[in-house]
N, C-alpha and C positions, 0 to 999 in steps of 0.2 A: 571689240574689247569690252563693250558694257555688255553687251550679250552674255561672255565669258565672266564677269566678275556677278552677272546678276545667277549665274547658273549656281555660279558656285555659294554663293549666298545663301540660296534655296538650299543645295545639299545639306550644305553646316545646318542650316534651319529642322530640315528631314532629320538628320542626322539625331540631333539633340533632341526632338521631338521622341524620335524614334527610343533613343536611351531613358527618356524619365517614364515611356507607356512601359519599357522592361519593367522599371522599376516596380512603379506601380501592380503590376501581374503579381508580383510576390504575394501570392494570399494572405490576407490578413495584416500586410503590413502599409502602412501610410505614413507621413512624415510625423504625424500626431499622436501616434500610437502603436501598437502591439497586440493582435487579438487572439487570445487562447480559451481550448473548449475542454471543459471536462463535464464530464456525464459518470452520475455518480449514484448512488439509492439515498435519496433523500425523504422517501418513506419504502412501506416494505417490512419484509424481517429482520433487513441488515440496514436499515436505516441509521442506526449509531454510528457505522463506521462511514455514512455520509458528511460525519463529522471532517474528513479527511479534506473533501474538496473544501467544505468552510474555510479549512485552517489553510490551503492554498490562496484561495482568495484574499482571507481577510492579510495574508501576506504581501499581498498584490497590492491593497491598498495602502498597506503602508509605505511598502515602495515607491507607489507614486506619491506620496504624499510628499516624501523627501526627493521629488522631481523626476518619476522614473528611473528609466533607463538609455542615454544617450538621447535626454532628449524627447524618449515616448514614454507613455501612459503605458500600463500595464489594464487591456477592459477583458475582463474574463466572462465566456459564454456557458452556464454552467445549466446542464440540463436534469431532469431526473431521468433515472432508467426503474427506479424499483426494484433494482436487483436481478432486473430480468434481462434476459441475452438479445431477446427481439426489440424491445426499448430499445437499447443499448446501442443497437447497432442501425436504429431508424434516427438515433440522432447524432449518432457520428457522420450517417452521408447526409444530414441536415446540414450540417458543421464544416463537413470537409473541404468545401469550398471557402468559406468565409473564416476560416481560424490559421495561424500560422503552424502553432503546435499542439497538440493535445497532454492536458496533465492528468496521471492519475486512473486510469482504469480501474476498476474494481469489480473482482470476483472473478475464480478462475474459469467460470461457463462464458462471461463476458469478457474475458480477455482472449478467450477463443474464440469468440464468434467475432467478435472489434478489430483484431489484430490486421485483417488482411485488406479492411477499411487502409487502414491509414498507410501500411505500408503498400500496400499498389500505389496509394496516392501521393508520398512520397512525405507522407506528414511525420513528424518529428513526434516522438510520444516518451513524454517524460514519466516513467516508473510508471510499473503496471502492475498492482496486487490480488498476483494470482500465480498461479503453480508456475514455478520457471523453467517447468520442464518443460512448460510449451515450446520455449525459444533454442536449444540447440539446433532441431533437425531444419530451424527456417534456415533459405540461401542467405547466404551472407549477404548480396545486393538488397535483399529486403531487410535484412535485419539491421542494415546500416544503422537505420531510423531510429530504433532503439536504443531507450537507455533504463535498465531496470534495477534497481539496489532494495534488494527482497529475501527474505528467507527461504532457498529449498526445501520445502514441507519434509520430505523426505529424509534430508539431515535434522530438520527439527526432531521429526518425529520419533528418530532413532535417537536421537541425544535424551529426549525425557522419560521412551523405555529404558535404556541404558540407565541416567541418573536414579529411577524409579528400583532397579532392581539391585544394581552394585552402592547405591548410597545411601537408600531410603529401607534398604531393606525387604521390598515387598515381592510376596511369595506368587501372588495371582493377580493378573491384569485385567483391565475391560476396557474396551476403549465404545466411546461413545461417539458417533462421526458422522458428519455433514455426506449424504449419498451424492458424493459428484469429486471431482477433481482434487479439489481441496483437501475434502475428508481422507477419502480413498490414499491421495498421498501421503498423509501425517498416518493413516494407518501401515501402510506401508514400510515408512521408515521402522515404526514400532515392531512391527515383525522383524525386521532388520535386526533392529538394538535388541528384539527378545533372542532371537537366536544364535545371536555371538553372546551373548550369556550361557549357553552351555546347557538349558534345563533349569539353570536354580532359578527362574521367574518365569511363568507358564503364564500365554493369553488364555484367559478362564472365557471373554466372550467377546464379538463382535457385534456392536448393535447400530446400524446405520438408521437416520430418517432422513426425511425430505423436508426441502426448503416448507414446503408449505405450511408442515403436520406444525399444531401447538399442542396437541392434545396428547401427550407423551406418558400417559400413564403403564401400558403396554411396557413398551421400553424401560422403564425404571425397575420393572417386577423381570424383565429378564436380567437387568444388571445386577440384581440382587439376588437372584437365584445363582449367578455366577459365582456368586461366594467369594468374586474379586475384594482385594484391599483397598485398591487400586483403579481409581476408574480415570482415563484419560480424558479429556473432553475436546473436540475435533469439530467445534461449531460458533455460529453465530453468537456476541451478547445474549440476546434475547434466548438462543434454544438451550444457550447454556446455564443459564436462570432459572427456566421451567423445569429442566430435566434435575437442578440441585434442589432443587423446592420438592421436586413430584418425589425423586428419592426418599427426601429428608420425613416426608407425608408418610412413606412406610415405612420408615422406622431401620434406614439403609442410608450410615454414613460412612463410607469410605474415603483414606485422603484421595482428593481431588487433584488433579495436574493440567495444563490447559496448555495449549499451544498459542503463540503470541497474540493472535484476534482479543481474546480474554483480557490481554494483558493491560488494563484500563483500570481506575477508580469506577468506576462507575458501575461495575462489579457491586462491590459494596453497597452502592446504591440499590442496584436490584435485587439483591439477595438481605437487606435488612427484615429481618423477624421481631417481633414485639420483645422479645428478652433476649436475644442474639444474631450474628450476623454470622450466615450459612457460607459466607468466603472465606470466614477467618481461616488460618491453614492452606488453605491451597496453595499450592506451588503452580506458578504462573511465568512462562515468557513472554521479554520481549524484546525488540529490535530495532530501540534509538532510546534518543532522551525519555526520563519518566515523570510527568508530572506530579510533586508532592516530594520526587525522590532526587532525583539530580537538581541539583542548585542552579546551573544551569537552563535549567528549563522553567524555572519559573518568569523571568523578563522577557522571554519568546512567550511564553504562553497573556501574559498580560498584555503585549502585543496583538496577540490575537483574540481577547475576549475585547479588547479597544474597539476595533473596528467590526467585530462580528459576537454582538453579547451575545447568541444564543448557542456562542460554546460556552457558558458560564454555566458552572451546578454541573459538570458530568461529562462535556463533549473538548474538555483543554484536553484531556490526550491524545483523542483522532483529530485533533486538531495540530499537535503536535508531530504526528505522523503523516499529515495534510503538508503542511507546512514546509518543511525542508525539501518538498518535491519544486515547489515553487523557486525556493531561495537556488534550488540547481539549476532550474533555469533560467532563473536571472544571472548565475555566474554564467553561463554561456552565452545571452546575449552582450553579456557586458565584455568577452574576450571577442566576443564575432566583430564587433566594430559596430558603427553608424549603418554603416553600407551593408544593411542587414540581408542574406537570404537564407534558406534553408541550408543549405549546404554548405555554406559560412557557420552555420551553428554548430552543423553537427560534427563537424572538422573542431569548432572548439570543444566542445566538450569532450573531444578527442582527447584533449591535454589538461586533461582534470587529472590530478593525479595527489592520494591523501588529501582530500578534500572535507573539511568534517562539517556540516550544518550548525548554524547558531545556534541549541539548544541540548547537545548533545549527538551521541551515535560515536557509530566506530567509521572512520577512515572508508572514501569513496575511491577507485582508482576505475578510470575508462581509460582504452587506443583503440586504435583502429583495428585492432583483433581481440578485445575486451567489451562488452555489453552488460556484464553482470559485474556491476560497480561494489557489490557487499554482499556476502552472504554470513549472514551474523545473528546470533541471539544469548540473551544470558536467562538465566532464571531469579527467579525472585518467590519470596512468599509473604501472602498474604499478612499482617499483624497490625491490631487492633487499628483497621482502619484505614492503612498505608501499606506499601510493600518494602522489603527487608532484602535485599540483594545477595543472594545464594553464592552464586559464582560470576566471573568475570564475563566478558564475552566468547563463547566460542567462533571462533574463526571457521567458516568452512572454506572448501576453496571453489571457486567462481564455476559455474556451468557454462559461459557461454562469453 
């Protein structure tokens, strides 16, 4: 009989041993904490919009500040990529063992090269900004993982040809564009919107560069030979700066239009001239709260210059846009429970539904056959300094 009650002793013992080393397996999870990775261009060309991961973070710590979540600390592993796809993806299988979720990808050369990272592995990856037309053709058992609340370049790009020629009037187009994924689909849509026009707005030119080129003068003398009114802009902060300056150098100003990357203060900052600012005017999208413009996002944004000053002076927008990627995934650990795993999460965020971020945006909805939580953007224009809100949000409807 003590034979039998010592056996059984041992079992329960095995037993419970056996259940807390499960537990522990959960990457990235311990009873103290929460570890999440993002890898982001924190210099680079598109270094500004590494504003994004800041504004995650510095969310992270406010949340823990106010004790986490169930319990754990929110420590975030945030790497640089530079914008570059080989980076990008040396430190997501750096990551992919030691992180729960990944927040944030950025750029759509590196959401394509990252992508297959995290889902083989089975990692949870909160929004990824970059063309979402990557994500229809993946199987559904990978795309589980996925939760992306992004603008379809391609409906963008067709809504600001469209607005451009039926509202603004303009007779000749250019569009100026990032040579890769990004560009390529914002140009695309614009063929789109130019051709259910009928003729009355003609693309005058297509001028593509590369991530690398700064030296854009080339490019400006064909946009300007294009005779366009009209020039689209389909790039980086920084390329889109150079190319408004290099134009303005020949004596070629056309109104300007941008797709939501632009859609920052910080514009204004780069484009200030010793008697004028070369942004005034532009019509510019974009795709959540706006710093300066929604009232709302000013207590998020001071939130985030709290714990992270070097979004002060210029980086509260992509921090802005950083930010509520974070605050969704705290709403999903906070429905998953204590007894946190992957698969607990992603089941919750399953039941997100009209979900809207603290600082603004339009309405999030995921299930279990929804991935693409928003596709949305309004326009705005530029004026002395701030932007002036054009139209409401457009609604697209969801890809994926």
């Amino acid at each position: 009989m003590k034979l039998k009650t010592l056996g059984s002793l041992v079992l329960v013992l095995l037993m419970s041993v056996t259940s807390a080393a499960a537990q522990s397996k959960v990457p990235g999870v311990t009873d103290a904490e929460v570890v999440i990775g993002i890898t982001t261009p924190l210099s680079g060309p598109a270094a500004a919009w590494g504003a994004t991961g800041l504004g995650a973070e510095a969310w992270a710590k406010y949340v823990n500040e106010k004790g986490g979540v169930h319990g754990r600390k929110i420590r975030v592993v945030m790497k640089d990529d530079s914008y570059t796809p080989g980076k990008a993806l040396a430190n997501l299988n750096e990551m992919k063992d030691q992180v729960f979720a990944v927040v944030g990808l950025l750029g759509t050369a590196v959401v394509a090269a990252g992508k297959d990272v995290v889902m083989e592995a089975g990692i949870p990856l909160v929004q990824a900004y970059g063309d979402v037309r990557i994500w229809p053709g993946v199987p559904k058992d990978k795309l589980r993982w996925v939760f992306v609340n992004y603008p379809d370049y391609t409906d963008e790009g067709d809504f600001l040809a469209t607005y451009a020629g039926k509202d603004l009037g303009a007779k000749k187009v250019a569009a100026f564009y990032q040579n890769d994924g990004f560009g390529k689909g914002m140009l695309e849509g614009a063929r789109r919107g130019l051709k259910a026009l009928a003729g009355k707005t003609q693309m005058a030119a297509e001028v593509p560069y590369e991530v690398a080129e700064t030296e854009l003068k080339a490019h400006a003398l064909k946009l300007k030979e294009s005779g366009a009114d009209t020039v689209l802009l389909f790039t980086t902060p920084r390329h889109g700066a150079i190319i408004v300056k290099t134009m303005a150098a020949a004596g070629y100003r056309p109104r300007l239009m941008s797709g939501f990357p632009l859609g920052s203060p910080v514009m204004f900052k780069l484009l200030q001239e010793e008697k004028e600012n070369l942004w005034e005017g532009a019509y510019v999208n974009t795709s959540g709260g706006l710093y300066g413009v929604d009232p709302e996002s000013k207590p998020v944004a001071d939130i985030l210059t709290k714990y992270e000053p070097k979004l002060k002076g210029g980086g509260e927008q992509f921090g802005l846009l950083g930010a509520p990627q974070m605050m969704l995934l705290v709403e999903g650990l906070k429905r998953a429970g204590r007894d946190l795993t992957r698969e607990k999460f992603v089941k919750a965020l399953e039941t997100v539904q009209n979900w809207v971020p603290e600082g603004g945006g339009v309405p999030q909805t995921y299930g279990p056959n929804r991935r693409h939580g928003s596709n949305s953007v309004r326009l705005l224009r530029a004026e002395k300094g701030t932007y002036v809100p054009v139209t409401g949000y457009q609604q697209f409807p969801p890809l994926f």
